[in-house]
C-alpha positions in Angstrom: 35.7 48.7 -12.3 35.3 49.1 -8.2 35.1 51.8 -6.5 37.3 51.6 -3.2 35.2 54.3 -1.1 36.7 52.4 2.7 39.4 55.4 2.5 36.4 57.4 4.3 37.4 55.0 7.4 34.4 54.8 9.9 32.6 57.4 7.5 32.0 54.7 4.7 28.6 53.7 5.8 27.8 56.8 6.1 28.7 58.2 2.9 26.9 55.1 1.0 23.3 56.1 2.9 24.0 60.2 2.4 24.6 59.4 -1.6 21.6 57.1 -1.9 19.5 59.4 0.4 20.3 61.7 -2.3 19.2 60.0 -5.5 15.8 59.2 -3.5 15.3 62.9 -2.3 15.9 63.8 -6.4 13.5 61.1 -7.2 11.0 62.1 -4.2 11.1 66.0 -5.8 10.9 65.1 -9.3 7.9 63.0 -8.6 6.3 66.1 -6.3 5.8 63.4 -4.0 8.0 64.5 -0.6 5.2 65.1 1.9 3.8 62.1 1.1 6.7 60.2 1.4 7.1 61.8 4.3 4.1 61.0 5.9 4.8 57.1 4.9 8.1 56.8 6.2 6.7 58.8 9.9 4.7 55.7 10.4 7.2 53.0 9.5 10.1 54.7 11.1 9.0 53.4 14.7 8.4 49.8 13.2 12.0 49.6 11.7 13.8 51.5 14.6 12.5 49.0 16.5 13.3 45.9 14.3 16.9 47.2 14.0 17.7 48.0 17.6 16.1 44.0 18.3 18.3 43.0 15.6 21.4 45.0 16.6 21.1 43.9 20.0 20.4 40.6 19.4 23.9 40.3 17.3 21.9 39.0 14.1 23.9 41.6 12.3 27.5 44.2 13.1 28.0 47.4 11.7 32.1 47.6 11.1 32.8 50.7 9.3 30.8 53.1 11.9 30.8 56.8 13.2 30.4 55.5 16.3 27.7 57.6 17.5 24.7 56.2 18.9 21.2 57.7 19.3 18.5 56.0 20.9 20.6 53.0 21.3 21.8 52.7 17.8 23.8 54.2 15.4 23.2 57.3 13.7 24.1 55.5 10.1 21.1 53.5 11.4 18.7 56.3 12.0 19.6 57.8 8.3 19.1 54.1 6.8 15.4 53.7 8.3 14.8 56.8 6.1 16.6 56.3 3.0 15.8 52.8 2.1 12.1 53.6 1.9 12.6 56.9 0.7 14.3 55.4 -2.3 12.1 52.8 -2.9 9.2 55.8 -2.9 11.1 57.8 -5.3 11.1 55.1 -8.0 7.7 54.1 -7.5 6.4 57.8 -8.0 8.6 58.4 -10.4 7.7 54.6 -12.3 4.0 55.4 -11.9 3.2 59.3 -12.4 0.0 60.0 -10.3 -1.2 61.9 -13.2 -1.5 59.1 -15.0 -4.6 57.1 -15.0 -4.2 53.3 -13.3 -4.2 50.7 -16.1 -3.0 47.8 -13.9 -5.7 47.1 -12.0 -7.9 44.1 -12.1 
């Protein structure tokens, strides 16, 4: 079974990144590991603003279902992506590998 979520119109985007950005802020707290996440994500945020705008401007990829508001040259969906894709990857990894727990992988 699909879910058919384009009835949000040029809020679909959107809604996919705030529902994800969820899950990783639940994972992030669970974990106890938000200021460190945030801390991580501070220094990649310039890296991938800048990759995206390049990439947006370029025409390398189109964003269809859009708010249509822009900040800093792209759009705000854009903005919230930069954080929630590393903020979810974060949250599994802390909450895959409890910092309590001693380090038996390495080599």
């Amino acid at each position: 079974m699909r879910f058919d979520i384009t009835v949000l119109g040029r809020y679909t985007y959107l809604a996919t990144i705030v529902f994800w950005g969820a899950i990783a802020g639940l994972l992030l707290r669970r974990a106890g590991a938000l200021g460190r996440a945030a801390k991580t994500i501070a220094v990649l945020y310039p890296v991938a603003y800048f990759w995206d705008w390049y990439t947006l401007e370029v025409g390398v990829f189109d964003i269809v279902e859009r708010t249509g508001y822009e900040v800093a040259g792209i759009p705000i969906e854009e903005h919230c992506f930069i954080v929630v894709v590393p903020s979810l990857v974060l949250g599994f990894h802390e909450t895959l590998h409890d910092v309590s727990e001693p380090d038996t992988d390495s080599s």
